[in-house]
Structures are given as C-alpha cells and as structure tokens.
N, CA, C and O of each residue as an XYZ file, in Angstrom:
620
protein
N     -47.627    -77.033     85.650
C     -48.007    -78.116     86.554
C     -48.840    -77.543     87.702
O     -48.184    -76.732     88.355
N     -50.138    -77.729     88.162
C     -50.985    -77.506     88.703
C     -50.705    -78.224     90.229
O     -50.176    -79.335     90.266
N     -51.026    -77.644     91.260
C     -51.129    -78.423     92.417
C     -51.630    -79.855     92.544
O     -51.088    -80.856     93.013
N     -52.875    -79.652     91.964
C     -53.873    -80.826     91.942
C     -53.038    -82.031     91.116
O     -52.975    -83.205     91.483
N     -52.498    -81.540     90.078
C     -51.834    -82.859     89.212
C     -50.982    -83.110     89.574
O     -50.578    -84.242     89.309
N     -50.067    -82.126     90.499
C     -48.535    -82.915     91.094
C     -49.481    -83.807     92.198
O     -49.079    -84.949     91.980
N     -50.283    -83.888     93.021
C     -50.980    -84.141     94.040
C     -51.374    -85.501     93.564
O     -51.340    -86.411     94.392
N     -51.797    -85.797     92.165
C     -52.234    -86.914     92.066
C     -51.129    -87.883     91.418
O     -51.399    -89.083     91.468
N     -49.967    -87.524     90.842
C     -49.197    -88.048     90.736
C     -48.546    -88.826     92.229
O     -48.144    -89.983     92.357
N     -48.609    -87.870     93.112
C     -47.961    -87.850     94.094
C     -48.887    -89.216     94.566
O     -48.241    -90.116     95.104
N     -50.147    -89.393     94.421
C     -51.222    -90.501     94.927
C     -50.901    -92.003     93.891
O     -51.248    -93.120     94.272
N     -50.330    -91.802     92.820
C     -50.053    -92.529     92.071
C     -48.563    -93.151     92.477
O     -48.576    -94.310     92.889
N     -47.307    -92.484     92.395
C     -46.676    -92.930     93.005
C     -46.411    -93.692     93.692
O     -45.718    -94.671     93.417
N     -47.169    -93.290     95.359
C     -47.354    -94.256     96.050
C     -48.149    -95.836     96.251
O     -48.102    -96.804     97.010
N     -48.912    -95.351     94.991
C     -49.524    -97.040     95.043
C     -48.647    -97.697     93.899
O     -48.828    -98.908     93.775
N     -47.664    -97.072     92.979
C     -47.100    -98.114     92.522
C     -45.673    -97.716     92.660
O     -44.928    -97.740     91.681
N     -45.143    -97.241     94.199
C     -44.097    -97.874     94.420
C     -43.662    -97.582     96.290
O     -44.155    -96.784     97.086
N     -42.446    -98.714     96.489
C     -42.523    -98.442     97.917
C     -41.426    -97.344     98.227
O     -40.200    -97.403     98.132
N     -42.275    -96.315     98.633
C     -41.355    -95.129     99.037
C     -41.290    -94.697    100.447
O     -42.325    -94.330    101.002
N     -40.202    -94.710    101.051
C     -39.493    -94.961    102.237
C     -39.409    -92.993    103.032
O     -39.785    -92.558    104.121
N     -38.779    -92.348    101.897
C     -38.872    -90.719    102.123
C     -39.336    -89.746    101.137
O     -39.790    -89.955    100.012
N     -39.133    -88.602    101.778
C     -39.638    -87.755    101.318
C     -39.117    -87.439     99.884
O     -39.707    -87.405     98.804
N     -37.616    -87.184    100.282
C     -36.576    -87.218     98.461
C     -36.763    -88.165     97.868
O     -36.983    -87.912     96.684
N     -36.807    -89.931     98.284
C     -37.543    -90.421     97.157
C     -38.862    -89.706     96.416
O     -38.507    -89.431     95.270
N     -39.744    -89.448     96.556
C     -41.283    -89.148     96.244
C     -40.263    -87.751     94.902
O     -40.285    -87.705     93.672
N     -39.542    -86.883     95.905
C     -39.033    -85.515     94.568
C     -38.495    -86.244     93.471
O     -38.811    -86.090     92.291
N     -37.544    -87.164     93.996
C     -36.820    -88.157     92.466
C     -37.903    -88.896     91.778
O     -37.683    -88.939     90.567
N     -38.919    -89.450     92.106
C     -39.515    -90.082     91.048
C     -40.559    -89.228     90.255
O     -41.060    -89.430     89.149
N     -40.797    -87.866     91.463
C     -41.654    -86.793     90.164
C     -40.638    -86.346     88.891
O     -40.700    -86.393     87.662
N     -39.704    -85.903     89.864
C     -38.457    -85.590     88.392
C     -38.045    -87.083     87.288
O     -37.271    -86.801     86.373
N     -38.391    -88.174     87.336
C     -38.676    -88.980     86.582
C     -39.440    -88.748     85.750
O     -39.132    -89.162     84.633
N     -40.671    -88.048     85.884
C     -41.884    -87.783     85.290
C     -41.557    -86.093     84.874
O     -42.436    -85.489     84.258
N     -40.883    -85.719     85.063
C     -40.811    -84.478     84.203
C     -41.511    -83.337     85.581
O     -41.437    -82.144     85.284
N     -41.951    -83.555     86.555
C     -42.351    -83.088     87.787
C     -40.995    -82.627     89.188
O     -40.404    -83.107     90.156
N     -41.144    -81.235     88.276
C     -40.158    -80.330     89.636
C     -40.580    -80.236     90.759
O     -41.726    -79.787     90.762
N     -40.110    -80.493     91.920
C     -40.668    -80.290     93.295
C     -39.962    -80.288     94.050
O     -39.085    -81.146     93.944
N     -39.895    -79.217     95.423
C     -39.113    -79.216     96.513
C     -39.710    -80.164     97.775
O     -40.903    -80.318     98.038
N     -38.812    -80.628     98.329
C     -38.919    -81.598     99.348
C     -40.063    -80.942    100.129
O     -41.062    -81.595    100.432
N     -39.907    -79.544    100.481
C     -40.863    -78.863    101.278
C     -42.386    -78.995    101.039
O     -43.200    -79.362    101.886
N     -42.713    -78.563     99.472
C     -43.377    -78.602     98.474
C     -44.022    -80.334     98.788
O     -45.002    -80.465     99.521
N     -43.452    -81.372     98.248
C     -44.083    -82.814     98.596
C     -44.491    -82.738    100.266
O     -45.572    -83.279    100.498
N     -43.798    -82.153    101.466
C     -43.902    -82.381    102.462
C     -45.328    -82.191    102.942
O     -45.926    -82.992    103.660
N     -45.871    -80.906    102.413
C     -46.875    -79.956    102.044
C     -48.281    -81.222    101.334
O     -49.416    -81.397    101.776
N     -47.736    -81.754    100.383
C     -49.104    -82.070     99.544
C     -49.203    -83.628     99.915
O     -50.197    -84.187     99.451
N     -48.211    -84.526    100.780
C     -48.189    -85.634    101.863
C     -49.365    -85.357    102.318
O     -50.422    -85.883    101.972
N     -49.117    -84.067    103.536
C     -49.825    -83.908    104.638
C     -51.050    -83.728    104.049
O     -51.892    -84.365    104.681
N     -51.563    -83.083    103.027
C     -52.944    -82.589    102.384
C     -53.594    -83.582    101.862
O     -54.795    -83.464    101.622
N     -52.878    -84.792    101.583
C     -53.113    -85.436    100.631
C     -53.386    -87.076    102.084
O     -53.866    -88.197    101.920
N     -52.901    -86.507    103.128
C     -53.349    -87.501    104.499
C     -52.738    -88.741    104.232
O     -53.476    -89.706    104.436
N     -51.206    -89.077    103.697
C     -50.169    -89.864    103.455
C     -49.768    -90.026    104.742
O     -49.640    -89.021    105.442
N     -49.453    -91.552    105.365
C     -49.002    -91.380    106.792
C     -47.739    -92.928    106.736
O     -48.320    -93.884    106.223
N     -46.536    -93.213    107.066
C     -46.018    -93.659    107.088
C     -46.537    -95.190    107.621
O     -47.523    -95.345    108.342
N     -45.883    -96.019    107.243
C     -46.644    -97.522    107.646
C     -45.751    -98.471    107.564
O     -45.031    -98.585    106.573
N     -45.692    -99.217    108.529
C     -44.595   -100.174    108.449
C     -44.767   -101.640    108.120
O     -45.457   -102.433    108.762
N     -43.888   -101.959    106.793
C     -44.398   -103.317    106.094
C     -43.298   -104.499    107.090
O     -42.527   -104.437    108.048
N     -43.972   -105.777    105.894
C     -42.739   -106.877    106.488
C     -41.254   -106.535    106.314
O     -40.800   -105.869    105.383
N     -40.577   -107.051    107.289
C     -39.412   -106.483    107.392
C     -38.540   -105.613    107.610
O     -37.350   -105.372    107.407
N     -40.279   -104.824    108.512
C     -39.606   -103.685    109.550
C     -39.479   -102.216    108.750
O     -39.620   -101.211    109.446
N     -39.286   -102.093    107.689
C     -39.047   -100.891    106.376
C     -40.636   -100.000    106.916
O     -41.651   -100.646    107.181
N     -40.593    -98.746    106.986
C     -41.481    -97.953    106.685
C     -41.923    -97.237    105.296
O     -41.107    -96.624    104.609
N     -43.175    -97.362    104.978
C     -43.276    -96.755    103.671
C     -44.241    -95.699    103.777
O     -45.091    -95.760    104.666
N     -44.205    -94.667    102.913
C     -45.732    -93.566    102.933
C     -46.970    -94.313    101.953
O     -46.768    -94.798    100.840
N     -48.025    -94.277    102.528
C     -49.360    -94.745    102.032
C     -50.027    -93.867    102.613
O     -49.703    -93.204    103.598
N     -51.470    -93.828    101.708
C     -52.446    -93.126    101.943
C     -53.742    -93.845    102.196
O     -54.174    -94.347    101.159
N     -54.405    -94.028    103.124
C     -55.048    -94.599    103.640
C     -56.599    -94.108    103.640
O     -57.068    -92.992    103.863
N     -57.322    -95.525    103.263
C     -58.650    -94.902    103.357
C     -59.099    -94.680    104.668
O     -58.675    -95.204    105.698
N     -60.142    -93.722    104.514
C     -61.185    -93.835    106.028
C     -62.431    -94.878    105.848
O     -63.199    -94.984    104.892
N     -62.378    -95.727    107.260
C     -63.398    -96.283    107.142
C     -64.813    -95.951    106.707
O     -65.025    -94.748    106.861
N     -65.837    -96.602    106.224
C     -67.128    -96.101    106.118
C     -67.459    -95.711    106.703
O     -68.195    -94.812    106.297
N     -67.381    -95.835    108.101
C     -67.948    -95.440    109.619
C     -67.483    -94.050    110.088
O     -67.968    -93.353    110.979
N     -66.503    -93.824    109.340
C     -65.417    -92.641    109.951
C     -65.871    -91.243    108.855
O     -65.679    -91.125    107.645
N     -66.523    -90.313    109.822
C     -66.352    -89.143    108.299
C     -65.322    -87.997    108.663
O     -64.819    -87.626    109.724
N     -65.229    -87.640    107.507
C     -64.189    -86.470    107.497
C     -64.390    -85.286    107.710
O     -65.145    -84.722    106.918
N     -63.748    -84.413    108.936
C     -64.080    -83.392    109.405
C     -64.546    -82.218    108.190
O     -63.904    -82.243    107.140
N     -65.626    -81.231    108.336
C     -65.990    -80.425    107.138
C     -65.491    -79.513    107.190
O     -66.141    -78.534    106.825
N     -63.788    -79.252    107.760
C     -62.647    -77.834    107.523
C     -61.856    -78.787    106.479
O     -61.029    -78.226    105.761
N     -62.069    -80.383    106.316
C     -61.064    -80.730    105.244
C     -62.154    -80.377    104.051
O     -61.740    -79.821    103.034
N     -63.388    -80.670    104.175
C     -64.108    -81.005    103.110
C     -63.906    -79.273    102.131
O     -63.494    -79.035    100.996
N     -64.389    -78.433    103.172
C     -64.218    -77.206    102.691
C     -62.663    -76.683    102.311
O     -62.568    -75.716    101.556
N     -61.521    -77.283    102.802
C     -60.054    -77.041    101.668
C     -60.305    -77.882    100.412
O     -59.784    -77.593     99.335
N     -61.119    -78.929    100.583
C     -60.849    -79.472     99.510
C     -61.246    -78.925     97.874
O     -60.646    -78.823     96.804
N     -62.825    -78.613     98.471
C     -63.544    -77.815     97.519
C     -62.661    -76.659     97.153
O     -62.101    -76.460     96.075
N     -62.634    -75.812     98.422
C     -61.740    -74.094     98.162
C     -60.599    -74.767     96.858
O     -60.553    -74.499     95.658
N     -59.766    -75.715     97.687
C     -58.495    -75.899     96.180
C     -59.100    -75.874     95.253
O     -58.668    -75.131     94.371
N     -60.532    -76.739     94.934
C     -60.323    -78.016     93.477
C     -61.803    -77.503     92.975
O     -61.884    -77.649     91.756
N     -62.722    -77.073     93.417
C     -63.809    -77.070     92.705
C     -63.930    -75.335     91.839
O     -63.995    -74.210     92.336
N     -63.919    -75.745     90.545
C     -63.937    -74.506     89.802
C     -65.206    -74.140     89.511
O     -65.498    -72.945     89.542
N     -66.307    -75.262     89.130
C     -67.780    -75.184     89.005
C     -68.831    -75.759     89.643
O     -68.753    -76.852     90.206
N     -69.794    -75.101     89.591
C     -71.053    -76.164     90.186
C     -72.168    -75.637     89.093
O     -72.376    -74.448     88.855
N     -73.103    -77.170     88.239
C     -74.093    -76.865     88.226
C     -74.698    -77.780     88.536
O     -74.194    -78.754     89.096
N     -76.752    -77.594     88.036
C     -76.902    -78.481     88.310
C     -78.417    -78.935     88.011
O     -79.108    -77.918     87.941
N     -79.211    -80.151     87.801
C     -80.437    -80.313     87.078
C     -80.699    -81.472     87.462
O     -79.958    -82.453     87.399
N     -81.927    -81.398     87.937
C     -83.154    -82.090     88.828
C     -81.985    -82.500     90.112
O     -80.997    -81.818     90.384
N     -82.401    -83.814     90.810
C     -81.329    -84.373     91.463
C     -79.504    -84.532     91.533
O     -78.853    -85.005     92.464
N     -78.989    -83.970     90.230
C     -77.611    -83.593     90.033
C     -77.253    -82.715     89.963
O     -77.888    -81.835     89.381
N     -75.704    -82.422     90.676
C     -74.706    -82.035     90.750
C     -73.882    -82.234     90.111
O     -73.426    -83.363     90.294
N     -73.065    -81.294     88.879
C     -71.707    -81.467     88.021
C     -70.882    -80.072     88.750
O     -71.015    -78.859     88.912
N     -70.016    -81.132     89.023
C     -68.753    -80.424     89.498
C     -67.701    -80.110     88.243
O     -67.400    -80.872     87.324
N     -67.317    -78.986     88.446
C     -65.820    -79.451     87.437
C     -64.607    -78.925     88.380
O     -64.671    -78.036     89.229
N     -63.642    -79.597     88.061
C     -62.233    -79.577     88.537
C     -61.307    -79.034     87.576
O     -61.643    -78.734     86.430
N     -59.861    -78.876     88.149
C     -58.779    -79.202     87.365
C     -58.460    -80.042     86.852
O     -59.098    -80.963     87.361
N     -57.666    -80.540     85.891
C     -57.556    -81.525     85.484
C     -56.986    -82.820     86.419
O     -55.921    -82.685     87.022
N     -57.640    -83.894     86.492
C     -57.000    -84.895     87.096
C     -57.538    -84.883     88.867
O     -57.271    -85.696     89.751
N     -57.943    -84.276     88.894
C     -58.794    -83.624     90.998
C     -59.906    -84.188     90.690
O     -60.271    -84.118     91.864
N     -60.966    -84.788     90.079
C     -62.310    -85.048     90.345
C     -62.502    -86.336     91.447
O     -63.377    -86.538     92.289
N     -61.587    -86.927     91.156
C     -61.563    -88.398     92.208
C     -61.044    -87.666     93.882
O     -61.474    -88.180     94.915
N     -60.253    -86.647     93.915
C     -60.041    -86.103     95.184
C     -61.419    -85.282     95.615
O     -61.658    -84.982     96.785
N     -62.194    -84.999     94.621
C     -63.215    -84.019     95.286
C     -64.298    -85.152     95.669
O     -64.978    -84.984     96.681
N     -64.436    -86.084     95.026
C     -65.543    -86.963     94.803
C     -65.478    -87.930     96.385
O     -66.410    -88.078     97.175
N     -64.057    -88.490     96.499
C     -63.625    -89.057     97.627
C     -63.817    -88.071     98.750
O     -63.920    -88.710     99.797
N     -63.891    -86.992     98.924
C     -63.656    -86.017    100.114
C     -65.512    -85.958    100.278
O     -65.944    -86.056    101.427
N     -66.194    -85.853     99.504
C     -67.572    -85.719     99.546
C     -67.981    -87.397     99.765
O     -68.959    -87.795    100.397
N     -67.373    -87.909     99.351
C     -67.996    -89.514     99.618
C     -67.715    -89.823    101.425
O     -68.220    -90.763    102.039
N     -66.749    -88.723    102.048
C     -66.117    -89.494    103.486
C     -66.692    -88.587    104.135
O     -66.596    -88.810    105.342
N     -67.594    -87.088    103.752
C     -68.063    -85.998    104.547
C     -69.262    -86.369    105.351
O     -69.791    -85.630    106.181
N     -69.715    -87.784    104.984
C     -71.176    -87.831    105.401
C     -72.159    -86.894    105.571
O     -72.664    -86.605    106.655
N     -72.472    -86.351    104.364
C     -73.608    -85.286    104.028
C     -74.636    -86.192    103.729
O     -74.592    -87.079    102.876
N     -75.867    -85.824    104.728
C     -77.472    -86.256    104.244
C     -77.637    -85.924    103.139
O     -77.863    -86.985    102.557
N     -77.682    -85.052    102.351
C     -77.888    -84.530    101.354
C     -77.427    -85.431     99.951
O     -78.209    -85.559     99.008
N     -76.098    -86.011     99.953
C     -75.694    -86.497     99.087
C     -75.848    -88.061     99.219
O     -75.657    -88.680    100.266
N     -76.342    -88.798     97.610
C     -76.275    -89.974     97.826
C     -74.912    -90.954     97.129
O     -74.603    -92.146     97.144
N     -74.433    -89.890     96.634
C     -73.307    -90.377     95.788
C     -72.581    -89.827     94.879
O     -73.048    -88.825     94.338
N     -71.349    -90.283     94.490
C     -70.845    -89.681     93.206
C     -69.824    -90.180     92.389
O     -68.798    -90.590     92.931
N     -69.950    -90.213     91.056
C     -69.399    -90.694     89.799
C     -67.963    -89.776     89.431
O     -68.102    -88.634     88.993
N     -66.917    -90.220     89.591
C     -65.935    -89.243     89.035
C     -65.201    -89.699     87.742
O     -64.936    -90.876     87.499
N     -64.747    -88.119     86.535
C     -63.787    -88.503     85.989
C     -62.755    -88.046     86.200
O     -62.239    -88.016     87.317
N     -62.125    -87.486     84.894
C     -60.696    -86.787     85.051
C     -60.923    -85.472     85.674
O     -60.559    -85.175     86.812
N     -61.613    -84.627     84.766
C     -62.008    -83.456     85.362
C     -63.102    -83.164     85.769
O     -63.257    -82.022     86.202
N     -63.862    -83.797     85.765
C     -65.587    -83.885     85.739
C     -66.048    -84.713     87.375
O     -65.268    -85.472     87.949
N     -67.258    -84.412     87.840
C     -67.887    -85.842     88.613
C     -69.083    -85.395     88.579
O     -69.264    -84.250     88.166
N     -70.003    -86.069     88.936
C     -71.871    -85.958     89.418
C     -71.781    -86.358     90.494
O     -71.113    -87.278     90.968
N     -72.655    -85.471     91.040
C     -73.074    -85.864     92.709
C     -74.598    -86.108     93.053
O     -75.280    -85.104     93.258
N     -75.198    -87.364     93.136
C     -76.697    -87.790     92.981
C     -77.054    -86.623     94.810
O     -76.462    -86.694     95.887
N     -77.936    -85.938     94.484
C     -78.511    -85.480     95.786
C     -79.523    -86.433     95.754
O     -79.820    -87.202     94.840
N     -80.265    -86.229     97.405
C     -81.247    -87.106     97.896
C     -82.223    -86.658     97.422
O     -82.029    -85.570     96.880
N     -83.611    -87.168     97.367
C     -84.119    -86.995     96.944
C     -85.075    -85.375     97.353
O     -85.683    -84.683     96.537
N     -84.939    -85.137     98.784
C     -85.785    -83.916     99.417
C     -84.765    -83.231     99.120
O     -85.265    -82.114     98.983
N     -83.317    -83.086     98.860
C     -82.546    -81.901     99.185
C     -82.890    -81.419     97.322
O     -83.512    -80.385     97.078
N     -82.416    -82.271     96.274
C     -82.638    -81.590     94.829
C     -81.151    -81.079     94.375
O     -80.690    -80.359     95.260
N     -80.434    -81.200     93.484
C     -79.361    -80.234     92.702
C     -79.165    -78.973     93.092
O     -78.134    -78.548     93.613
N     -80.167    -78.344     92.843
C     -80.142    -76.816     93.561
C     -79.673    -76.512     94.905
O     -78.629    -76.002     95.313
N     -80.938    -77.055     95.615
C     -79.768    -77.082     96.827
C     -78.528    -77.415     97.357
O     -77.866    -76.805     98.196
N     -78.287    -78.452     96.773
C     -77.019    -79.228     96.936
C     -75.985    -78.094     96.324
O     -75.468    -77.197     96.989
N     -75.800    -78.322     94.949
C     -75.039    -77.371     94.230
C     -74.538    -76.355     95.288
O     -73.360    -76.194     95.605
N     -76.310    -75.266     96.112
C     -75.820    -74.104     96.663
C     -75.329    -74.340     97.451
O     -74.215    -73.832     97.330
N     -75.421    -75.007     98.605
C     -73.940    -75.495     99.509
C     -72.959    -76.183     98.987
O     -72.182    -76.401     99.916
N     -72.641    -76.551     98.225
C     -71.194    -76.933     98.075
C     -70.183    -76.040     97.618
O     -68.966    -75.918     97.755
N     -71.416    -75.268     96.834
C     -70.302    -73.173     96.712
C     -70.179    -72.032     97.572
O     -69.727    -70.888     97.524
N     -70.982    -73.083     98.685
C     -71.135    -71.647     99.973
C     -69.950    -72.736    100.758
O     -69.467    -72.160    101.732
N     -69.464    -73.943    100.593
C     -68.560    -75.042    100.904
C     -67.322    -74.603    100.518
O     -66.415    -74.755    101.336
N     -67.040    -74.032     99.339
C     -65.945    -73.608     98.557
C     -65.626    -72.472     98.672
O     -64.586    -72.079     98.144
N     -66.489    -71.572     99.445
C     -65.907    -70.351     99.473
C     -66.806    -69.459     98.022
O     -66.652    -68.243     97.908
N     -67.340    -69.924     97.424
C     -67.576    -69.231     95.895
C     -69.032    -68.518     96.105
O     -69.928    -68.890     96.863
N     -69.022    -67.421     95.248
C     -70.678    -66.626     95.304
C     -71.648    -67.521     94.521
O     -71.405    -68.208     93.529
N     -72.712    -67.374     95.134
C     -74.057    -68.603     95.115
C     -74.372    -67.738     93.820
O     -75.345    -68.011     93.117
C-alpha cells in the first residue's frame, strides 16, 4: 500500500461518508483491507488539507475543501506535491505527461490546477497518468523542465 493510495482512499472516504474522527477514518480503511495508525491518517489529513466542518445539527465532520479559483496554492505545497507523486515527465510540442503512482494523478493535476502557473493552461487526469496543456510561448519542454526542477528531479 503506497502513500498516495492510502491518501486517496482517505479522499474517498470522506466524500462518501460522515466522519466525525480520526479512528473513525483507521476503521473504515481497515474495512478496505487498509492498515493505518491514527498518527499515520493524522499525517495524510493534514497533507491531504482535510479540515473539520460543522454540519446541521451541530456534529463536526472532516472534509476536504476546495480552493477557490481566486485563491492559489502556495509553491512549497506545489513542490511536496510533485517531490511525493511525480515519477515522470515527458513531453511533445505543447504537452506535458506526467506519470504518477497509481491512483495520485488527480492529486498532482489538482495541485497544478490551484498553483496558478502562467505557463500552464490546463490538465487532463487519469489513474496514473495526466497531460498538462502548456501555453502557448512557454512549449512542453519548458514546462516539463520546471516541473522536475519543481520535484526535486535531474533535468
């Protein structure tokens, strides 16, 4: 079990169910065949920017919340995100193919969609896979080379 896939379970979870604590979230991975220490979920909450929210009837639940369009995401998250999850970069004419671990392409894709980079106009994710359309002056190449000088990885 990979970080990234307990991580997205952990994102799954919460949208299909209302979880109040932290040991709930360990009991329903161990439902799923997913070992985890309370510490361990406490850990991939916080990474994963899960923040408690209080519904009708007063109950608090953990959700993960989007950022507005308006709002971008600082580039020390953008760069953990990559460092965890991005294993590849290539890339041809205007695109960028990323590859991931299995099941992380929607976390890398979302973290680059909230970074507000000029450079990027968008991106398509799958399971393990995504494309990232560069603009038109920046090109694949370039793009590509910062997002591995982003990750920590040799250009």
């Amino acid at each position: 079990m990979t970080k990234a896939h307990r991580q997205h379970r952990i994102s799954a979870i919460l949208e299909e169910h209302t979880v109040t604590s932290q040991g709930q979230v360990v009991e329903l991975l161990e439902t799923e065949g997913i070992a985890a220490t309370q510490a361990t979920v406490s850990r991939d909450l916080d990474e994963l920017g899960a923040i408690k929210v209080r519904i009708s009837g007063g109950e608090t639940i953990y959700a993960i919340p989007e950022l507005p369009v308006d709002r971008v995401a600082p580039e020390d998250h953008l760069r953990r995100v990559l460092g965890d999850w991005m294993a590849d970069a290539a890339h041809s004419g205007n695109l960028v193919v990323l590859r991931t671990p299995p099941g992380s392409a929607h976390v890398v894709a979302s973290a680059l969609d909230r970074a507000g980079m000029h450079e990027i106009l968008g991106t398509v994710a799958g399971d393990d896979t995504m494309i990232v359309v560069a603009a038109e002056d920046v090109g694949g190449k370039r793009l590509a080379a910062r997002l591995r000088e982003l990750a920590g990885m040799d250009s």
